[in-house]
N, C-alpha and C positions, 0 to 999 in steps of 0.2 A: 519479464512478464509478457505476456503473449495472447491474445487475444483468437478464442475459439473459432468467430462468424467470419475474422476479415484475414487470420492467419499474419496479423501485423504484428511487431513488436510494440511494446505499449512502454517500456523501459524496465530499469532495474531493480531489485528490492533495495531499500538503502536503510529505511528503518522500521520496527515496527512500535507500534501503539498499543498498550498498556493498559488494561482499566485495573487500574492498582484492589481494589473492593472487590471483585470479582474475580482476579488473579487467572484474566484470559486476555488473549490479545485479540484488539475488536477491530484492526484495521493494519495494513502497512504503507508503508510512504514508497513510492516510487519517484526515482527518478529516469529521466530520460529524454523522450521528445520534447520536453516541456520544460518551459525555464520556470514556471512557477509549483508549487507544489501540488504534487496531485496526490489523493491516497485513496485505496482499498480496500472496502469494509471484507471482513472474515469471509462473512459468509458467502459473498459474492465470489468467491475462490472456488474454480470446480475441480481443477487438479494442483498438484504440488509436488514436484518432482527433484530430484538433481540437476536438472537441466533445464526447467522451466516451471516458472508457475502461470496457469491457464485460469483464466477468466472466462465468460459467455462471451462478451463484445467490449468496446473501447468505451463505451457510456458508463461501466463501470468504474472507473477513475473518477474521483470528484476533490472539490476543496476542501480543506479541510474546515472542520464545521463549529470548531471553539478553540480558545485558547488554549487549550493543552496540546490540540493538533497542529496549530500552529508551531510551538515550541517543538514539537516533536520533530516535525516536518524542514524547520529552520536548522537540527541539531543541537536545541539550547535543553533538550530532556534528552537523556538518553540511557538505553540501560547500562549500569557497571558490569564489566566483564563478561 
């Protein structure tokens, strides 16, 4: 993940986020610079590529915001297959 304003890397996709009722994925989890969990809402995604996925800036990364993101974020949710 890469970051449009500073051209930084912001780290890696490692999981995505789920809203199981709506059957869309509302966020993913990055890892990377950061020993704690950071993740990225959808919508905040302005490109998606093979090679990179681009964001506006690095403020886009945030914690996660309820227990589900957390489990997600930790690897204790994950999707089968």
């Amino acid at each position: 993940m890469i970051s449009r304003a500073s051209a930084e890397r912001i780290g890696d996709l490692k999981h995505v986020v789920v809203d199981p009722a709506e059957r869309r994925i509302t966020a993913i989890h990055v890892a990377g610079r950061r020993a704690r969990a950071r993740l990225v809402d959808w919508g905040a995604i302005v490109g998606f590529g093979p090679d990179a996925i681009v964001v506006d800036d690095d403020a886009a990364a945030r914690e996660p915001a309820d227990e589900r993101e957390r489990a997600v974020a930790s690897g204790h949710l994950d999707l089968e297959g």
